[in-house]
C-alpha positions in Angstrom: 225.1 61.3 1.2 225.9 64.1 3.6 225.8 63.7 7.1 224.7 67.2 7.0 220.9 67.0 6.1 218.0 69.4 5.9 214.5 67.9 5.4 211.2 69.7 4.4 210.7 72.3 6.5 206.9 71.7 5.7 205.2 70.1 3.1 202.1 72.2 1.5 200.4 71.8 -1.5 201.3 74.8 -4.0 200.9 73.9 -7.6 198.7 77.6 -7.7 199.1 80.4 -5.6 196.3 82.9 -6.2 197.0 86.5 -6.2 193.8 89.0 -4.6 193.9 92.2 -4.0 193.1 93.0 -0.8 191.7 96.1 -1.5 188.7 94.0 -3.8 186.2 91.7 -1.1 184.4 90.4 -4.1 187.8 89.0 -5.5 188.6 87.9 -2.1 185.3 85.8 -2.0 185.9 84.8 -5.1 189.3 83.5 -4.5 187.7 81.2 -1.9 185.8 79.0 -4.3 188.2 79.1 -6.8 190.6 75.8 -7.9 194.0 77.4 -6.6 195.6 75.0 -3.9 197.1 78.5 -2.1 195.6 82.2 -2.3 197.9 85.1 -0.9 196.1 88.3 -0.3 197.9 91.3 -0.8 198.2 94.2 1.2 201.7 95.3 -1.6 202.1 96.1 -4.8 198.3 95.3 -5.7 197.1 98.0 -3.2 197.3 101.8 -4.0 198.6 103.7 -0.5 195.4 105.3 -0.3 193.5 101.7 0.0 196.2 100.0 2.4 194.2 100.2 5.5 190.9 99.2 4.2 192.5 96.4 2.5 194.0 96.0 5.9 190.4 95.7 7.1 189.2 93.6 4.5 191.7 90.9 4.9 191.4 90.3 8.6 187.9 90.4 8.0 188.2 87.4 5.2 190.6 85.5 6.9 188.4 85.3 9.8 184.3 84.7 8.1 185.9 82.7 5.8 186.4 79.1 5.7 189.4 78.2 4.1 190.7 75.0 5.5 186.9 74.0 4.3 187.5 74.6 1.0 190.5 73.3 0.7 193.3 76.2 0.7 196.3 77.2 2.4 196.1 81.0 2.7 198.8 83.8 3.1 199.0 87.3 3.0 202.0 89.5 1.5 203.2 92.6 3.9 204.7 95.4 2.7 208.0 96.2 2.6 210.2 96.2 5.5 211.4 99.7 4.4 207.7 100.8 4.4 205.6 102.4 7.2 203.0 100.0 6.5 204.6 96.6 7.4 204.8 96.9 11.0 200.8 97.8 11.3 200.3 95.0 8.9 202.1 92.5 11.0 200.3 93.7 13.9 196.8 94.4 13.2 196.9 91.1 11.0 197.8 88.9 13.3 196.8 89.5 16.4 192.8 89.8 14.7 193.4 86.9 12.3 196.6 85.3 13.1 195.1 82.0 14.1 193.3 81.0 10.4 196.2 82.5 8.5 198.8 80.0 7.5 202.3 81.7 5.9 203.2 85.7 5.6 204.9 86.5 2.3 207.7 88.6 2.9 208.3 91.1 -0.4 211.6 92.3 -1.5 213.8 90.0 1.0 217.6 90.7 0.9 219.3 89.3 3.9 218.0 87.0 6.5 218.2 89.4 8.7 214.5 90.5 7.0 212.9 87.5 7.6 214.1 87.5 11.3 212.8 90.8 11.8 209.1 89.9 10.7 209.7 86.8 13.1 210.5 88.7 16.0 206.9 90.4 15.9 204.7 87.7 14.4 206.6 85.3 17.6 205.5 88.0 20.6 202.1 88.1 18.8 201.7 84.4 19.1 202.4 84.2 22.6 200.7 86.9 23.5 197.5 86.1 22.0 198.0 82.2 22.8 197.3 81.5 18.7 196.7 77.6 18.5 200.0 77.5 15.9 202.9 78.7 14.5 202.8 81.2 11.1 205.0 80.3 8.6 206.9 82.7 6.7 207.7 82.8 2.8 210.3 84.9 0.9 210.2 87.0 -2.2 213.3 86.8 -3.9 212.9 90.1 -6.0 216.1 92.0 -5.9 219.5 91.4 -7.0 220.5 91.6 -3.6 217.9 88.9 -2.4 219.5 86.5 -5.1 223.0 87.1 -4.1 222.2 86.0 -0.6 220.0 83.0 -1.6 221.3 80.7 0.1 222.0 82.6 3.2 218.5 83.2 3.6 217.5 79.4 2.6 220.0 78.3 5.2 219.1 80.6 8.4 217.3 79.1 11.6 213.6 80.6 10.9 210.3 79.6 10.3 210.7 79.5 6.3 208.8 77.3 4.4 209.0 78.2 0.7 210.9 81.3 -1.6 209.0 82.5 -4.6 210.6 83.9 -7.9 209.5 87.5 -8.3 210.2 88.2 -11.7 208.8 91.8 -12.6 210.7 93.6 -9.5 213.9 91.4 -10.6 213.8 92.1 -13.8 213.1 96.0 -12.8 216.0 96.0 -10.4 218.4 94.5 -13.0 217.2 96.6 -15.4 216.9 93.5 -17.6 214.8 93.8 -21.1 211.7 92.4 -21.1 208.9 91.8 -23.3 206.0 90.7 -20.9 206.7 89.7 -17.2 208.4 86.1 -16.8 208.1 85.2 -20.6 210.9 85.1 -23.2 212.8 88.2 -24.8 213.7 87.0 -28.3 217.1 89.0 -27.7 218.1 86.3 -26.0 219.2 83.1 -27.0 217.7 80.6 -24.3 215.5 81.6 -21.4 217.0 84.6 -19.4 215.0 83.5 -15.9 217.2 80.0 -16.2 219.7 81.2 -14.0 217.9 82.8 -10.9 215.3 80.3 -11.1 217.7 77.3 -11.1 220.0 79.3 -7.9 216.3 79.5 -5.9 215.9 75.7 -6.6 218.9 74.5 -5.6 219.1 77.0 -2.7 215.5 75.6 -1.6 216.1 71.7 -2.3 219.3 72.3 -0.1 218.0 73.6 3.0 214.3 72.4 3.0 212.1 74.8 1.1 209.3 74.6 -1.4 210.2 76.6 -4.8 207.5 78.6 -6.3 208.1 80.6 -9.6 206.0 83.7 -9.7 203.9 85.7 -12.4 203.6 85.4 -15.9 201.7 88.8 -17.1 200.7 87.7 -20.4 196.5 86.8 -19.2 195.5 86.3 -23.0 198.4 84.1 -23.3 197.7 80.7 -21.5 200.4 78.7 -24.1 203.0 81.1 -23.1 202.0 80.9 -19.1 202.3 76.9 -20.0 205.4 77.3 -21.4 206.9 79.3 -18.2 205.1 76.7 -15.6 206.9 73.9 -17.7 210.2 75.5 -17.7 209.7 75.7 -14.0 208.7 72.2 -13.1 211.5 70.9 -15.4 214.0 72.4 -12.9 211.9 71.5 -9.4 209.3 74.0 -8.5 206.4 72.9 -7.2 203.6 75.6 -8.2 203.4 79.1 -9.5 201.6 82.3 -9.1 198.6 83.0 -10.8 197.8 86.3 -11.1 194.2 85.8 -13.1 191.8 83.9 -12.1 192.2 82.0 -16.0 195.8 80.7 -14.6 194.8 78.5 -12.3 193.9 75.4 -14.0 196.9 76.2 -15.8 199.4 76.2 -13.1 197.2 73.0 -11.7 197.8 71.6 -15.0 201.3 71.7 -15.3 202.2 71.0 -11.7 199.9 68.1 -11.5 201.3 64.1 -11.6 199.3 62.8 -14.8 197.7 59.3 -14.6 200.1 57.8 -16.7 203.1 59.0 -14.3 200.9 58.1 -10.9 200.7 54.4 -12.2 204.7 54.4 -13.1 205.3 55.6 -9.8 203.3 52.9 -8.0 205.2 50.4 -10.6 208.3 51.8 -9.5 208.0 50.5 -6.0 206.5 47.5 -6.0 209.5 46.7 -8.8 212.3 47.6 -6.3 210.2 46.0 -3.6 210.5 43.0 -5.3 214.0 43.6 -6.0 215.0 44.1 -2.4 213.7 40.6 -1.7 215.6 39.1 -3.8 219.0 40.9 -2.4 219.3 43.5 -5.6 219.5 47.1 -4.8 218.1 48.3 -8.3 216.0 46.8 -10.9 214.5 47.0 -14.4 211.5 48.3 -15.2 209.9 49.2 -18.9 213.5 48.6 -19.9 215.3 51.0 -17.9 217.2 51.1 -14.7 215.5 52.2 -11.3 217.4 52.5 -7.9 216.7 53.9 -4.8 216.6 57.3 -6.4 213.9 56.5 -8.6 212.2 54.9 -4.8 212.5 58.8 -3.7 211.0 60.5 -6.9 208.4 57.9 -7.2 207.3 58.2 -3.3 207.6 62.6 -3.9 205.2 62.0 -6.8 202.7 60.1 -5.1 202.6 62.1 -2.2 202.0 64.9 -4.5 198.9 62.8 -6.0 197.5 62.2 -2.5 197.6 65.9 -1.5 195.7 67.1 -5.1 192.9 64.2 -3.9 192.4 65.5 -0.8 192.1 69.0 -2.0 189.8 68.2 -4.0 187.8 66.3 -1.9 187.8 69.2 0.1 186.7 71.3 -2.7 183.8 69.3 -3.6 182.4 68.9 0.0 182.5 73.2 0.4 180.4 73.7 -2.8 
């Protein structure tokens, strides 16, 4: 092991994260009772020019009548663009109205580090100067070719990061990539084209302390083929992925979620190498295969996993 070592920056529960227009109140208050563990509402690519500043309006205005701690969510909202005129009167008007009950900003289209700093610099004056009870988070959009050339850059810069998120459609656009519906499969190809820039997010987030979240799947009447992407996903490390139908979440939920079978391993796992420790053995055997003290760390990630979906839900139930 290094001696070089970058812990979670913060540890959220993100199996779903909930697309909403914030240009639609009724899909806002939707949103709110809805299963997703994480709803981002958008001010981007979901809002025609003409509706930015009433969706604007809407947002600070549903961030701040609505309970969403009660209910169990972690909410965000996504800017536009740094090379827009809007971002800078979204940054503003957002959080100095609602700063205090939003928990992340989702940062679209992020190349260098440098754009991450530079939403920093305003959201960090904001806080102080409207004493907000905590820090906002920030999460990245890696959407461009240029974002995923400087993955790890931006993973690895001193900010206020928590997570990156796989924007699929825009990277597929900017690569001018063929594609048959966003994040599935092109028969074209012989594999899964999104292997590559999904695996170099992962790494670059497990590396410096960030939670990987693989983005849309566009195929709504298609839940085997949004099942399909969330699995090819998980296998590699993420933790959640977008849902950008209400119809998705229990999908994304379902895929991302510890099953029974695995939560009782788990517990197995540790009370085997606890018994092995006391007998001076560094591994053991369990169901007839090896476990070490890696199998100790992907047991205890599992479980807290399973203790953040109960007490979600919990907080679910008690908001209905």
């Amino acid at each position: 092991m290094s001696y070089t070592l970058y812990p979670n920056r913060k540890q959220r529960l993100q199996r779903s994260y909930l697309a909403v227009p914030g240009s639609n109140p009724t899909m806002i208050d939707r949103a709110l009772k809805s299963a997703a563990d994480y709803v981002f509402l958008d001010c981007e690519d979901a809002v025609a020019p003409p509706e930015k500043e009433q969706a604007r309006k809407n947002i600070i205005q549903a961030l701040n009548d609505l309970d969403w701690k009660g209910a169990g969510k972690s909410v965000s909202v996504r800017i536009n663009g740094l090379d827009t005129h809007y971002c800078y009167r979204d940054v503003v008007d957002i959080v100095e109205q609602a700063g205090a009950k939003l928990d992340t900003i989702l940062i679209p289209k992020v190349g260098v580090p440098a754009d991450v700093y530079a939403i920093e610099s305003f959201v960090s004056q904001i806080e102080v100067a409207k004493g907000l009870p905590h820090q906002i988070g920030m999460e990245a959009l890696i959407e461009t070719p240029l974002g995923m050339a400087n993955v790890e850059a931006i993973a690895s810069a001193n900010s206020r990061l928590e997570s990156m998120h796989f924007g699929v459609a825009d990277y597929s656009a900017f690569n001018k990539a063929r594609t048959v519906v966003i994040g599935g499969l092109n028969p074209d190809y012989p594999g899964d084209q999104w292997h590559f820039p999904l695996s170099r997010m992962t790494v670059a987030c497990r590396a410096f302390g960030l939670r990987p979240i693989d983005g849309p799947f566009g195929g709504i009447d298609d839940p085997e083929g949004y099942k399909a992407a969330a699995r090819r996903g998980a296998a590699l490390g993420m933790e959640g992925k977008w849902a950008i139908h209400p119809s998705q979440i229990e999908l994304a939920n379902e895929i991302y979620s510890p099953t029974a079978k695995e939560i009782e391993r788990a517990e197995r796992i540790l009370v085997a190498l606890k018994e092995a420790e006391a007998q001076g053995k560094g591994a053991a055997s369990l169901d007839g295969k090896m476990i070490d003290a890696a199998s100790e760390k992907m047991a205890k990630n599992l479980l807290v996993t399973a203790a953040a979906i109960k007490a979600g839900e919990e907080a679910r139930a008690k908001s209905k």
